[in-house]
N, C-alpha and C positions, 0 to 999 in steps of 0.2 A: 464147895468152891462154886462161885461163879463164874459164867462166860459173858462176855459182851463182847459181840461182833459187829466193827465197823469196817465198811465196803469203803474203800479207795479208789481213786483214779481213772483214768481213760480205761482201764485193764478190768476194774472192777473186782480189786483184789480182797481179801479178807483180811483183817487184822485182827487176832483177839487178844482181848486180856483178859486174863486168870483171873481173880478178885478172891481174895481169904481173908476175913475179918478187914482190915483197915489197908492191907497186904496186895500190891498189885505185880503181875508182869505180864511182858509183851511177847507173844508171839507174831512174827512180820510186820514191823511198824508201817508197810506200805510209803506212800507217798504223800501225805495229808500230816505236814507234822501237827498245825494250829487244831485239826481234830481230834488227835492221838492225845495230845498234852492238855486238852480240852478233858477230854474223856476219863484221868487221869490225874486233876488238879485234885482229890480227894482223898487219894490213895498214897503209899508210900512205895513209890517202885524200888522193885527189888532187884528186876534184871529181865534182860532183853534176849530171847530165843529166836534164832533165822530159821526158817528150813530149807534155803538156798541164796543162792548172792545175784538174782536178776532183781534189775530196776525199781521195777512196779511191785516188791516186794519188801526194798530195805532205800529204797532214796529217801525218805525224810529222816533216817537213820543218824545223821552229824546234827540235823537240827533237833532233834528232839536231848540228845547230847549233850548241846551247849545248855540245856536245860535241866540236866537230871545227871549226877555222875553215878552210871551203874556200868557195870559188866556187860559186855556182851556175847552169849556163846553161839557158836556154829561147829560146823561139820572141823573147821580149821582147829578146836580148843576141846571139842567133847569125845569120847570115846563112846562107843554100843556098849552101856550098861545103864545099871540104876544109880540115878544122881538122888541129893539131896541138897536144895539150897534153900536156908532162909524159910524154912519149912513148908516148902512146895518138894514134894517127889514126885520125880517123872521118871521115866526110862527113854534113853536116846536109840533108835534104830536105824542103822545107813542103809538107806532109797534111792540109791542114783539108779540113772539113767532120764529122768528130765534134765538134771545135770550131772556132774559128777562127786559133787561138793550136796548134794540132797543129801536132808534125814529129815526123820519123826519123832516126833515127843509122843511118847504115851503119858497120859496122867489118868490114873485109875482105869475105867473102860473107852476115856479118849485117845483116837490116834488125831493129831494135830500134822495134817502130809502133806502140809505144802501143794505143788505141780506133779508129785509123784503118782496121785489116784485122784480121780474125780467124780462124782456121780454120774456113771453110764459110762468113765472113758478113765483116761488117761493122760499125763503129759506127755508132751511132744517129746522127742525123744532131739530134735534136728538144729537144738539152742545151746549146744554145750554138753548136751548127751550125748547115750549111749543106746542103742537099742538090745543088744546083749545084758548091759547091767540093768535095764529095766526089767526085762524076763525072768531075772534070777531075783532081781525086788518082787517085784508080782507073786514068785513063788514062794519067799519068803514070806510075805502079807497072809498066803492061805492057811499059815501055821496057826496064827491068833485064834483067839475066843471069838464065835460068830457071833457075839453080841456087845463087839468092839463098832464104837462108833466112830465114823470118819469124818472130819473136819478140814474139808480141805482148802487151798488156796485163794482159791476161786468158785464163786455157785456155789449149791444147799450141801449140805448136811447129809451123810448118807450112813448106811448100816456094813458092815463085812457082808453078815448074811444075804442081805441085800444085792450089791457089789457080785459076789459069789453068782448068783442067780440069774441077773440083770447085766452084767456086764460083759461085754465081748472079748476085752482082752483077760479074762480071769477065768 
C-alpha cells in the first residue's frame, strides 16, 4: 500500500490517500477539493474515511462528491472493530476528546489520528471536546505495538515509541 500525503489549507491539514494496485481512498479530504481529485484522477476511489467532522478537515467533502459516488464513513456509521472494504482492512478506534465524534484507522502498523495525537502534543481538547475522554484516549493509545506509526492530522509523521518517550501528555 501506498501513502500520499497532501497538506491543505490555511490550517495546513493532511489528507491521505491509500493507493493498492489501481485502488484508492481518502482519509480527510481537507479543503482543496481541485487537488484531492487532481491527485486521484488515476485511481478508482473506493471510499472516503473522516477522523472528525471540523472544517479544515472534511469541507471539500460535497465537492469532491459531486465528482465521485463513494461512501463515506465516520465515527457516525463505523463501529471500534476490524473492517474490510473493497480490499483495504483497517481497524477503527474511538479517540475522542479533540472531539467527541474522533477515531482512528489503523491499517497494518499505521495509526491514521486525525487531531487526536500529534508529534510532541496533542489536540486541543476546547473545539467540541472533551478533556476526560482525551485521558482515557491517551491511555488507550499506550496499549499498541510501539512500532505503530502515527499519521496525524496535521505536521510530521511520528512513532508510538517515540510519542511515549517525547511527549508530555503520554
Amino acid at each position: 500500500m501506498k501513502i500520499k500525503t497532501l497538506i491543505n489549507g490555511l490550517y495546513q491539514e493532511n489528507c491521505y490517500i491509500l493507493i493498492k494496485n489501481k485502488s484508492a481512498i481518502i482519509i480527510d479530504p481537507g479543503s482543496d477539493a481541485n487537488k484531492v481529485i487532481n491527485e486521484i484522477k488515476d485511481y478508482d476511489l473506493k471510499f472516503i474515511l473522516i477522523t472528525h467532522n471540523h472544517l479544515d478537515h472534511v469541507s471539500c467533502l460535497k465537492d469532491i462528491l459531486k465528482n465521485k459516488n463513494v461512501k463515506v464513513y465516520s465515527r457516525n456509521n463505523l463501529k471500534e472493530k476490524k473492517y474490510n472494504f473493497d480490499n483495504f482492512d483497517f481497524e477503527v478506534v474511538y479517540t475522542p476528546g479533540h472531539t467527541s465524534d474522533s477515531i482512528s484507522f489503523i491499517f497494518d502498523n499505521i495509526m491514521f489520528s486525525g487531531d487526536f495525537i500529534f508529534k510532541g502534543t496533542i489536540g486541543r481538547c476546547d473545539l467540541g471536546g472533551n478533556e476526560k475522554e482525551m485521558k482515557l484516549s491517551l491511555e488507550k493509545i499506550k496499549k499498541f505495538p510501539l512500532n505503530l506509526y502515527l499519521y496525524p492530522g496535521h505536521g510530521d509523521k511520528t512513532t508510538l515509541k517515540d510519542e511515549l518517550e517525547n511527549n508530555p501528555y503520554l
